[in-house]
C-alpha positions, 0 to 999 in steps of 0.5 A, spaced: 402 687 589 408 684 585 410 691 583 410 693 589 415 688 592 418 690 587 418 697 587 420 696 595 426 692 593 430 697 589 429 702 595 432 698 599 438 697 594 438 705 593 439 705 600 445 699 600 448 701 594 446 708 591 448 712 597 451 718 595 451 716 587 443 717 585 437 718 589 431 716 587 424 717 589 420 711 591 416 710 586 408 710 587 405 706 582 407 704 575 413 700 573 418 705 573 423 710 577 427 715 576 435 716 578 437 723 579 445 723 579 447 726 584 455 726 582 455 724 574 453 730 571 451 727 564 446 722 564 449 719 557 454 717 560 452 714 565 447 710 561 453 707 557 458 706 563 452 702 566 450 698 560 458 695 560 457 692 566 449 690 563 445 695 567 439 696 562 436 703 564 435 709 559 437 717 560 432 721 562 435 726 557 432 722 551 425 724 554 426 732 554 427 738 550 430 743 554 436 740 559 434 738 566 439 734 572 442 728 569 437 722 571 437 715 569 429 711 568 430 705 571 424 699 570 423 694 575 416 691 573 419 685 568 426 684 573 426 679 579 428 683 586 434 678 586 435 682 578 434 688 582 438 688 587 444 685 582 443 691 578 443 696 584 450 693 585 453 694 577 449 701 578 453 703 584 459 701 580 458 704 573 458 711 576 463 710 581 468 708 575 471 714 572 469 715 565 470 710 558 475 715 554 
């Protein structure tokens, strides 16, 4: 039931905040969601200008060996939904940023 709620809580913040920059699939078990980007074209990037602004994620690119569409897996199990709804904010905001030269 806990990660559920959880699971719940970053869908309604996806909704509020990620509209337009990723789109992730509601999770159906499990601890974990993938954020397909749907402007950045580089997951590793977007891991770094995140993690600037304290986001923990990783590229799902670390996780393949052929390329594949940029994603970021994002852990919600171990975070609050308050944690979860400040991470979207910072999420939204580090792939809106143009990139760290």
């Amino acid at each position: 039931m806990l990660y559920a709620e959880r699971g719940q809580a970053l869908m309604s913040a996806h909704r509020r905040h990620l509209d337009g920059l990723a789109k992730i699939t509601p999770p159906q078990a499990g601890m974990h969601a993938v954020a397909w980007l749907t402007k950045a074209s580089d997951d590793v990037a977007a891991y770094d200008a995140v993690a600037r602004l304290g986001v923990e994620t990783r590229p799902l690119s670390l996780y393949r060996q052929a390329a594949g569409p940029p994603a970021l897996v994002l852990g919600f199990g171990s975070v609050t939904t308050e944690a979860i709804e400040r991470g979207a904010q910072n999420l939204a905001r580090g792939l809106s940023a143009p990139p760290a030269a």
